[in-house]
mmCIF file of the N, C-alpha and C atoms, coordinates in Angstrom:
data_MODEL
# 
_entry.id   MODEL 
# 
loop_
_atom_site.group_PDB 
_atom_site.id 
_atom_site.type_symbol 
_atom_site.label_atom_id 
_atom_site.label_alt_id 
_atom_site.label_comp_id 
_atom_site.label_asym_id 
_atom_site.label_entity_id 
_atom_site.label_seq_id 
_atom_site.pdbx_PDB_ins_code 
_atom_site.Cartn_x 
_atom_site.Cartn_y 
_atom_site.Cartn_z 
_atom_site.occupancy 
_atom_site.B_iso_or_equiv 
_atom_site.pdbx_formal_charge 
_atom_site.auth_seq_id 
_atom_site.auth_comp_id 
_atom_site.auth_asym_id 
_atom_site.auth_atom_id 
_atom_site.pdbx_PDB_model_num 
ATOM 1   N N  . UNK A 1 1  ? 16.637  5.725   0.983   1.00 0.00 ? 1  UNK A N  1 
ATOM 2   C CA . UNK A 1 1  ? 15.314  6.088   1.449   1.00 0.00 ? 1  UNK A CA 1 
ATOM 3   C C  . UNK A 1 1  ? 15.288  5.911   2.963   1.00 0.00 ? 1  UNK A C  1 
ATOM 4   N N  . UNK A 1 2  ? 14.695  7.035   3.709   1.00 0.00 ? 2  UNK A N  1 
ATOM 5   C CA . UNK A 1 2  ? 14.703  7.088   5.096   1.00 0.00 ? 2  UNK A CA 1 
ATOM 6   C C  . UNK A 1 2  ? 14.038  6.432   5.573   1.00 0.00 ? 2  UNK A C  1 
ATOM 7   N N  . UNK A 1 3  ? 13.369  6.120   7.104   1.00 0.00 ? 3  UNK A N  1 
ATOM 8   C CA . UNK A 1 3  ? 12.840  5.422   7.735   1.00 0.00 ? 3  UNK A CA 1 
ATOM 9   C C  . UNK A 1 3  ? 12.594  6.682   8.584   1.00 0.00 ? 3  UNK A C  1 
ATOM 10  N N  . UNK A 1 4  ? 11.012  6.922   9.295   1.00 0.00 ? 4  UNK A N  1 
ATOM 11  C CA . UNK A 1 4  ? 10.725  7.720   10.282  1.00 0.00 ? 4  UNK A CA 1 
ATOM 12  C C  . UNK A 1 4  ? 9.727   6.793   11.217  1.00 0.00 ? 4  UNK A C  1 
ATOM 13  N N  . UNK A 1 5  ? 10.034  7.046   12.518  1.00 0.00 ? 5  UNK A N  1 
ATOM 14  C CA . UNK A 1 5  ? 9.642   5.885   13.482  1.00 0.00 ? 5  UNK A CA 1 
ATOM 15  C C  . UNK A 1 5  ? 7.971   6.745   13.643  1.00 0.00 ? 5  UNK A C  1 
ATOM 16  N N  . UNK A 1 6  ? 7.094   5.983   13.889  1.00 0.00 ? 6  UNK A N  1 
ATOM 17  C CA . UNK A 1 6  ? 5.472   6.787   14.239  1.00 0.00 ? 6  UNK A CA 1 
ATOM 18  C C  . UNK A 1 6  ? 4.469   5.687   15.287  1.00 0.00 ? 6  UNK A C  1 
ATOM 19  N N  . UNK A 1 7  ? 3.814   6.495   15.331  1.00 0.00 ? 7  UNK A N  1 
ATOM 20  C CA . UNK A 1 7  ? 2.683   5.243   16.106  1.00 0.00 ? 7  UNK A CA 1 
ATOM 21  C C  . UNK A 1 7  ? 1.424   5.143   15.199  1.00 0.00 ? 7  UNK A C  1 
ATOM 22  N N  . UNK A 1 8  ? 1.269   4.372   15.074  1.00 0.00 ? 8  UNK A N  1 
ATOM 23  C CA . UNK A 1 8  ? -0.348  4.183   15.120  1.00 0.00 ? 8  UNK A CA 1 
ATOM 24  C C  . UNK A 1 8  ? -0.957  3.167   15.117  1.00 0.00 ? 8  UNK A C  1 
ATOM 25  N N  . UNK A 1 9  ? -2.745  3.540   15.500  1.00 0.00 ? 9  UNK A N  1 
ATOM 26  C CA . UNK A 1 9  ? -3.535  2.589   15.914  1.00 0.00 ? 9  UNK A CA 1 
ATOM 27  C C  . UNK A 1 9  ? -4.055  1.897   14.612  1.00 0.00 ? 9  UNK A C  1 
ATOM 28  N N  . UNK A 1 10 ? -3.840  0.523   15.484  1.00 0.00 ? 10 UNK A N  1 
ATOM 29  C CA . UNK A 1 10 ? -4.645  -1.057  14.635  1.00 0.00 ? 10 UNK A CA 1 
ATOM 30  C C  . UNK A 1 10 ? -5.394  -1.724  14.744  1.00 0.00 ? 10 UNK A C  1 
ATOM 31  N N  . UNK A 1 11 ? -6.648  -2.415  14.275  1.00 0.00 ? 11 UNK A N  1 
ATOM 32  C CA . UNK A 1 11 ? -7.295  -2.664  14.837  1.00 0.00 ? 11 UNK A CA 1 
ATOM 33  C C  . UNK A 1 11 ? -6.811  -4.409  15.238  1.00 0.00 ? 11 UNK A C  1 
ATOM 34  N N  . UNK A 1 12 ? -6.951  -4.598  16.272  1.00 0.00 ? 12 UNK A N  1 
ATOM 35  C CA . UNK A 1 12 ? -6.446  -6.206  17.114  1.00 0.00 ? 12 UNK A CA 1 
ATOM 36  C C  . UNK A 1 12 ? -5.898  -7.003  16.296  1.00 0.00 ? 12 UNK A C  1 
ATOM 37  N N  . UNK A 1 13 ? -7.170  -7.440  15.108  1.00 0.00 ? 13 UNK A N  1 
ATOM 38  C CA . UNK A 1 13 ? -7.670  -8.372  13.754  1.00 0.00 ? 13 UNK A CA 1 
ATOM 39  C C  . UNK A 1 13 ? -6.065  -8.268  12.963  1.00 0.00 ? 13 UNK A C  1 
ATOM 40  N N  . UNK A 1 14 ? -6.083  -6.474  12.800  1.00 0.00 ? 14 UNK A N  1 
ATOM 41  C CA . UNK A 1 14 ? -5.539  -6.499  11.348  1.00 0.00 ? 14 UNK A CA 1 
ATOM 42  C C  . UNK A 1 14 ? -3.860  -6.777  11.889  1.00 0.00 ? 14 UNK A C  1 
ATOM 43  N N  . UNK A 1 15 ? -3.286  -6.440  13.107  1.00 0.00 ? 15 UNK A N  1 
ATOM 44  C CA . UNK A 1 15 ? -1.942  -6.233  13.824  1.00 0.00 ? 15 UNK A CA 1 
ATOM 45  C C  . UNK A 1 15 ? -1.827  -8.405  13.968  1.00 0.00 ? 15 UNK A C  1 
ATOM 46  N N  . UNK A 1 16 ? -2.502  -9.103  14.568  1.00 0.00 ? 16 UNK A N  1 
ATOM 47  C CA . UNK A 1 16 ? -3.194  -10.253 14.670  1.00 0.00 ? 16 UNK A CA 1 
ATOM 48  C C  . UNK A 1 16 ? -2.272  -10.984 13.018  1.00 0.00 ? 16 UNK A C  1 
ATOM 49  N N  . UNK A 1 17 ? -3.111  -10.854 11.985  1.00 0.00 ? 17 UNK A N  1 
ATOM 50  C CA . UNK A 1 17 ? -3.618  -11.225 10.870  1.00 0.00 ? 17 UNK A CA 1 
ATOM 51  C C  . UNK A 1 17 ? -1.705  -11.079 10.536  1.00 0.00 ? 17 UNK A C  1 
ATOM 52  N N  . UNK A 1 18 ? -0.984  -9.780  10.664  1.00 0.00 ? 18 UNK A N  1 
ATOM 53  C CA . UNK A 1 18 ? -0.048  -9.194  9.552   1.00 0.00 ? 18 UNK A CA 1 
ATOM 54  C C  . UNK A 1 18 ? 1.429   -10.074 10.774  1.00 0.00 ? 18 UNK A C  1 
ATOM 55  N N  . UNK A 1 19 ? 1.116   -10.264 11.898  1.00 0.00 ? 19 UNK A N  1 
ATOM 56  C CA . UNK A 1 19 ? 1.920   -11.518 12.438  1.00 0.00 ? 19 UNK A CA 1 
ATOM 57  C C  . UNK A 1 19 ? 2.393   -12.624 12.274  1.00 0.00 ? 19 UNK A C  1 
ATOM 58  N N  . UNK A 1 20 ? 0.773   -12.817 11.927  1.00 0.00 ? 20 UNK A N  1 
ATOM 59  C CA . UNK A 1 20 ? 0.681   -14.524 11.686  1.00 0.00 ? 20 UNK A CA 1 
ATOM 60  C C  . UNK A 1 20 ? 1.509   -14.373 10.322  1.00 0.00 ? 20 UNK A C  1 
ATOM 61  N N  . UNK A 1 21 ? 1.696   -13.690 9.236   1.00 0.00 ? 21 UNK A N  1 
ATOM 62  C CA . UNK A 1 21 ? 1.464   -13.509 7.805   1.00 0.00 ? 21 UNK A CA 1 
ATOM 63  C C  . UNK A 1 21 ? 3.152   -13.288 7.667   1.00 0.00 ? 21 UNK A C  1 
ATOM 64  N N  . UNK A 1 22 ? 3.955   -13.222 8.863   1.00 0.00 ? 22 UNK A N  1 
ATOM 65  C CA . UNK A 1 22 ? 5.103   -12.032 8.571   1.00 0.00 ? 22 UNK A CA 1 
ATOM 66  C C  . UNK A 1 22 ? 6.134   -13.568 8.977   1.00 0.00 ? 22 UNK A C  1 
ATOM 67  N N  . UNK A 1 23 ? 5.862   -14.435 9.846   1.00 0.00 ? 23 UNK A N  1 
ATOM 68  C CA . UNK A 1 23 ? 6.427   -15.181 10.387  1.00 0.00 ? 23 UNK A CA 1 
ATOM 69  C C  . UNK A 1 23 ? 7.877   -14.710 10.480  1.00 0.00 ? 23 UNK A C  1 
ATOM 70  N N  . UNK A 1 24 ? 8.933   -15.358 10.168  1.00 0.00 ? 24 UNK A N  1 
ATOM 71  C CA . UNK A 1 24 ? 10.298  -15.203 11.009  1.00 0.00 ? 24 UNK A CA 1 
ATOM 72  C C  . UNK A 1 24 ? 10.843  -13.770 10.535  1.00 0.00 ? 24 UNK A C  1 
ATOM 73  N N  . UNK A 1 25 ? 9.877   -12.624 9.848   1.00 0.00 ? 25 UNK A N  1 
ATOM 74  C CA . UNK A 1 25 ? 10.337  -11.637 9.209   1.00 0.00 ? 25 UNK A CA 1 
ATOM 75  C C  . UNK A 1 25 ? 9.530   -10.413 10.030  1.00 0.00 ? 25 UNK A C  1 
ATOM 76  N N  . UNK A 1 26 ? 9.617   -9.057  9.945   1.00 0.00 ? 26 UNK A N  1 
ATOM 77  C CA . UNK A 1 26 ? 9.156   -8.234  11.069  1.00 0.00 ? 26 UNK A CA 1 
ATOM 78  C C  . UNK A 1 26 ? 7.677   -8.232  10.475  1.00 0.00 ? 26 UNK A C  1 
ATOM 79  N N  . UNK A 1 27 ? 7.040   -8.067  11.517  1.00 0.00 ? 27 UNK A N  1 
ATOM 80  C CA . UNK A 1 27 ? 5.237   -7.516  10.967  1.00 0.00 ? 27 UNK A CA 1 
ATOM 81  C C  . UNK A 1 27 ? 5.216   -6.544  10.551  1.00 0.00 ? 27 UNK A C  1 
ATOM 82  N N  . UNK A 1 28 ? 6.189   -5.324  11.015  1.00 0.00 ? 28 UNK A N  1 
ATOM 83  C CA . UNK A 1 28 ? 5.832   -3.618  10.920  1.00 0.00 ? 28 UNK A CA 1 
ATOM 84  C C  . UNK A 1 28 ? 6.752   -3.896  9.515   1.00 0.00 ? 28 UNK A C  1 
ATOM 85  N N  . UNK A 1 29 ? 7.738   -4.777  8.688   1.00 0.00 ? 29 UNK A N  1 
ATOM 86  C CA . UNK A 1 29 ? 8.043   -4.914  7.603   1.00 0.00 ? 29 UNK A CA 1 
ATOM 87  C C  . UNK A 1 29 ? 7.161   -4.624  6.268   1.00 0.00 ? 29 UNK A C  1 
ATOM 88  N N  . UNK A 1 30 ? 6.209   -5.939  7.270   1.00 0.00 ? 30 UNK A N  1 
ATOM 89  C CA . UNK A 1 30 ? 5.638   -6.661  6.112   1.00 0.00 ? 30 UNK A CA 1 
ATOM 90  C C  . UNK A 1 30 ? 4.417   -5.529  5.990   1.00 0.00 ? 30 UNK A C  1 
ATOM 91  N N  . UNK A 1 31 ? 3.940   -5.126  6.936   1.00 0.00 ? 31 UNK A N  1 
ATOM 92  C CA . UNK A 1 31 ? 2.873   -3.641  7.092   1.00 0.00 ? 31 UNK A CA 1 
ATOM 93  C C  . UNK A 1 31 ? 3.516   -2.545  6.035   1.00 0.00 ? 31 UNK A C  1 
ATOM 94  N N  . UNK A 1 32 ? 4.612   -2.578  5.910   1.00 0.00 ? 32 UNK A N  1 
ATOM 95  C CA . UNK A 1 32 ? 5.353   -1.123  5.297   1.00 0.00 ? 32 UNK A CA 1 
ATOM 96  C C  . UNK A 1 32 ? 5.436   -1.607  3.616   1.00 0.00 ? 32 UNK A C  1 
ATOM 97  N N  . UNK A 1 33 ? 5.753   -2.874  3.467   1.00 0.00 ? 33 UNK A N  1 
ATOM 98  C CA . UNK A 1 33 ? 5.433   -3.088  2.041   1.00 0.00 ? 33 UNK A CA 1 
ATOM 99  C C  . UNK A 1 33 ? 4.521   -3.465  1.479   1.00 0.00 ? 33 UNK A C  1 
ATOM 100 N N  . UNK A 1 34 ? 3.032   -3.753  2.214   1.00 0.00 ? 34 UNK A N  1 
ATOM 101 C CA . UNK A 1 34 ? 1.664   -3.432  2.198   1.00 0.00 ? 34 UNK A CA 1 
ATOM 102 C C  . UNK A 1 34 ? 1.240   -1.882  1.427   1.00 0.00 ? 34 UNK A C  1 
ATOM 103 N N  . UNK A 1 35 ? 1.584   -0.857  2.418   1.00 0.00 ? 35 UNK A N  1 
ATOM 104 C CA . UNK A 1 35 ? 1.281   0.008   1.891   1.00 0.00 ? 35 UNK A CA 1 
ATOM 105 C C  . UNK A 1 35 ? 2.133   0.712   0.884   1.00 0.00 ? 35 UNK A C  1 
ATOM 106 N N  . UNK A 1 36 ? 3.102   0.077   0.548   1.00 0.00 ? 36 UNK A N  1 
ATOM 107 C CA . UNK A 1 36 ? 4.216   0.942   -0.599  1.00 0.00 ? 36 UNK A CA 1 
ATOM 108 C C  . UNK A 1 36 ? 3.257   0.177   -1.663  1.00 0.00 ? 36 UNK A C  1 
ATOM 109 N N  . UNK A 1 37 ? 2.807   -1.153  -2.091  1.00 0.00 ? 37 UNK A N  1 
ATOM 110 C CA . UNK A 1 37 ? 2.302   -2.084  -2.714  1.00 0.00 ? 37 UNK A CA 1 
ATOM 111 C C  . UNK A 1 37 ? 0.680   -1.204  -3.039  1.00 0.00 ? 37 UNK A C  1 
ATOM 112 N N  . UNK A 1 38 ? 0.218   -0.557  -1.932  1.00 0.00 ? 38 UNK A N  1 
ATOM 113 C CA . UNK A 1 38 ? -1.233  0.272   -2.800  1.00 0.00 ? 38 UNK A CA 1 
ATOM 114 C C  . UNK A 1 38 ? -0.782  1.514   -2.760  1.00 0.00 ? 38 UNK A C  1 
ATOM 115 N N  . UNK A 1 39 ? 0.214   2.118   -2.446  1.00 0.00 ? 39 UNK A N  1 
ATOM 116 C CA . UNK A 1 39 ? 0.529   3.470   -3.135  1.00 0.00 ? 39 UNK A CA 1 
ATOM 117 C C  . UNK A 1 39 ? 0.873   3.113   -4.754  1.00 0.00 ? 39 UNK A C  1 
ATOM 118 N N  . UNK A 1 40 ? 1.711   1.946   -4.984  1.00 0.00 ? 40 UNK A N  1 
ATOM 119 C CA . UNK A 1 40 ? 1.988   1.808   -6.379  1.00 0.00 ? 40 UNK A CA 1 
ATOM 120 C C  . UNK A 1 40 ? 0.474   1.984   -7.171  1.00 0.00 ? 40 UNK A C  1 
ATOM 121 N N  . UNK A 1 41 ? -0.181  1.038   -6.346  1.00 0.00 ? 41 UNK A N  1 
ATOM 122 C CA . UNK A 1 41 ? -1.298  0.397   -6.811  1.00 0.00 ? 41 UNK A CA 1 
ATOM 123 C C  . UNK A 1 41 ? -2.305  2.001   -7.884  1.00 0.00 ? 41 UNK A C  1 
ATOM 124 N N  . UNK A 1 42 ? -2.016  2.609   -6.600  1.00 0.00 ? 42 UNK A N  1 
ATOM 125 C CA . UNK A 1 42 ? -3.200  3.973   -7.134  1.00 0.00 ? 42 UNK A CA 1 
ATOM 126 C C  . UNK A 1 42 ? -2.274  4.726   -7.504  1.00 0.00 ? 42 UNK A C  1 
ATOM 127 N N  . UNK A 1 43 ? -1.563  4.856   -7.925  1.00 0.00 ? 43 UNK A N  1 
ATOM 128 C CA . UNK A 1 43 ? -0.351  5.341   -9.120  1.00 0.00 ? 43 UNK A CA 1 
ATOM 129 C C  . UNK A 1 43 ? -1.148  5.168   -10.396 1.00 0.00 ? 43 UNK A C  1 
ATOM 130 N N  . UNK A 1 44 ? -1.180  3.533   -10.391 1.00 0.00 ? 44 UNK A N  1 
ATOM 131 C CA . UNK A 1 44 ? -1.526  3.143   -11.601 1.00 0.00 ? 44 UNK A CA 1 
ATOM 132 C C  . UNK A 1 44 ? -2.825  2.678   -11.878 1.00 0.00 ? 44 UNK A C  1 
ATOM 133 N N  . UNK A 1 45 ? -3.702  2.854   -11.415 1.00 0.00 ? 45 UNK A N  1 
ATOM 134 C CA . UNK A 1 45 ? -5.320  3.158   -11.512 1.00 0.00 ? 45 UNK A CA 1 
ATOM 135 C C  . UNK A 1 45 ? -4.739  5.138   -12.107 1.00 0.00 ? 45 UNK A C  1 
ATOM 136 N N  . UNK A 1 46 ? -4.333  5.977   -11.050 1.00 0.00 ? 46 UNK A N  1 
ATOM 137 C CA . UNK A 1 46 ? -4.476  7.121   -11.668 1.00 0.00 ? 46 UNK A CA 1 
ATOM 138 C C  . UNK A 1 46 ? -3.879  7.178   -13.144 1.00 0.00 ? 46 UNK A C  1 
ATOM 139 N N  . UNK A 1 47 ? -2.556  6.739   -13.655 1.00 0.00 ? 47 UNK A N  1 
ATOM 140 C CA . UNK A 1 47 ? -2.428  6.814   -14.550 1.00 0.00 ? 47 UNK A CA 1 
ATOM 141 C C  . UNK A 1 47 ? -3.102  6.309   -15.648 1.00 0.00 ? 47 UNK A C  1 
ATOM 142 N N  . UNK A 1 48 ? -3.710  5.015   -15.808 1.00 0.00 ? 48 UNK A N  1 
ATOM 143 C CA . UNK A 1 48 ? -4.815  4.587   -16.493 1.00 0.00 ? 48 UNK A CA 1 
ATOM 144 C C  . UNK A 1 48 ? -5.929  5.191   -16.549 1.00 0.00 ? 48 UNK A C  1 
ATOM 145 N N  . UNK A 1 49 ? -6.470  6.021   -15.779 1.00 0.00 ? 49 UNK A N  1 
ATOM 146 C CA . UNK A 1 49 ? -7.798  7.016   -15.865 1.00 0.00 ? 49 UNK A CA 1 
ATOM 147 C C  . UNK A 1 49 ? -7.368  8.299   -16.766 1.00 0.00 ? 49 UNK A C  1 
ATOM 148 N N  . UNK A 1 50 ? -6.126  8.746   -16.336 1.00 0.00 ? 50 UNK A N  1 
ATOM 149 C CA . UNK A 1 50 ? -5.771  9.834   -17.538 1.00 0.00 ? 50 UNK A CA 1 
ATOM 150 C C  . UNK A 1 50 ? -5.453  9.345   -18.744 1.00 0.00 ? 50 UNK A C  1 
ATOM 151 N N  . UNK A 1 51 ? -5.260  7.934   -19.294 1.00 0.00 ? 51 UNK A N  1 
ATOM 152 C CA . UNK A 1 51 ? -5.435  7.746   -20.908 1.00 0.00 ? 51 UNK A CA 1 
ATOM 153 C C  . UNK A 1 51 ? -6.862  7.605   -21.202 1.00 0.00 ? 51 UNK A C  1 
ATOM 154 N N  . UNK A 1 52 ? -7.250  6.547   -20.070 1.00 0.00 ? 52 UNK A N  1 
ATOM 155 C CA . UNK A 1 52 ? -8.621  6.604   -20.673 1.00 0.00 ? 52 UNK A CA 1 
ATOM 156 C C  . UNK A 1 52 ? -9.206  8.249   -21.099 1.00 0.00 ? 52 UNK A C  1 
ATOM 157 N N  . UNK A 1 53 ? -9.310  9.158   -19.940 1.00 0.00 ? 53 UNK A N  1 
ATOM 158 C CA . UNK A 1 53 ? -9.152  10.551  -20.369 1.00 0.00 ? 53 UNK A CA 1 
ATOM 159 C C  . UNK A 1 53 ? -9.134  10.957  -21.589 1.00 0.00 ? 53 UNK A C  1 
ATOM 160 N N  . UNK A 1 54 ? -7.877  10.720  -21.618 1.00 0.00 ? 54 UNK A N  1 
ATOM 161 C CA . UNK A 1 54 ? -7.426  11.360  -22.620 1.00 0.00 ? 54 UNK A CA 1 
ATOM 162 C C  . UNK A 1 54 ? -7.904  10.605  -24.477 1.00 0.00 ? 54 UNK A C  1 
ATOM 163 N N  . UNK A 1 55 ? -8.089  9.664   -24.418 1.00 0.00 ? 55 UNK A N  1 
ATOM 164 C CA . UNK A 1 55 ? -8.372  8.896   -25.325 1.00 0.00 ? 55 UNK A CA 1 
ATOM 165 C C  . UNK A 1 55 ? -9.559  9.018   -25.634 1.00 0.00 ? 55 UNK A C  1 
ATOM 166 N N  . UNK A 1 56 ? -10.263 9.435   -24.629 1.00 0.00 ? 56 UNK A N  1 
ATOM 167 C CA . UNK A 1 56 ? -12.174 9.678   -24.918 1.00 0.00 ? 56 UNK A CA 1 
ATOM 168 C C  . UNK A 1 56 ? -12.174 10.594  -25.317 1.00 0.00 ? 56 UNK A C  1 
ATOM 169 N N  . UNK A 1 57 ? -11.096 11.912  -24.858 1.00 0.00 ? 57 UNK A N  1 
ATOM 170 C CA . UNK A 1 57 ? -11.540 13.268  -25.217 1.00 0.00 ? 57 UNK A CA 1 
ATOM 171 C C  . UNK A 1 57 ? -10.838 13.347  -26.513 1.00 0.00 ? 57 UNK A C  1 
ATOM 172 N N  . UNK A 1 58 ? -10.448 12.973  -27.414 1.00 0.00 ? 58 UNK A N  1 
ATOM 173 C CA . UNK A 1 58 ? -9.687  12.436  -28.617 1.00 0.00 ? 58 UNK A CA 1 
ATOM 174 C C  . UNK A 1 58 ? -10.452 11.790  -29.880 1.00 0.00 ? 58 UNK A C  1 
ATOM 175 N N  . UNK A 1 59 ? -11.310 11.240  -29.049 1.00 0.00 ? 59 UNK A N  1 
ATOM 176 C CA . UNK A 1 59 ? -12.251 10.189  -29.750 1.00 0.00 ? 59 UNK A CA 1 
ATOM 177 C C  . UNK A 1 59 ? -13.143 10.972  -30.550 1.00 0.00 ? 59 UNK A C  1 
# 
């Protein structure tokens, strides 16, 4: 899996907060498995809404 370098803006707090949090390990790490962690996340909210779905329309 690749790596593509980007910019973007943070707000002070949250760049601040994911420092303190990352200690002897990178911040932009610990930022990147943040968001792999709620992409999973709403994976699986979506997949649970299509049984529910599907299970109501069944019912």
């Amino acid at each position: 899996m690749g790596k593509t370098r980007i910019t973007i803006n943070l707000d002070d707090a949250v760049l601040q907060a994911y420092k303190a949090r990352a200690g002897g390990r990178g911040y932009q790490t610990l930022i990147n498995e943040t968001l792999r962690r709620g992409l999973a996340a709403d994976a699986v909210k979506e997949a649970l809404r299509e049984v529910i779905r599907e299970e109501l329309h069944s019912a």
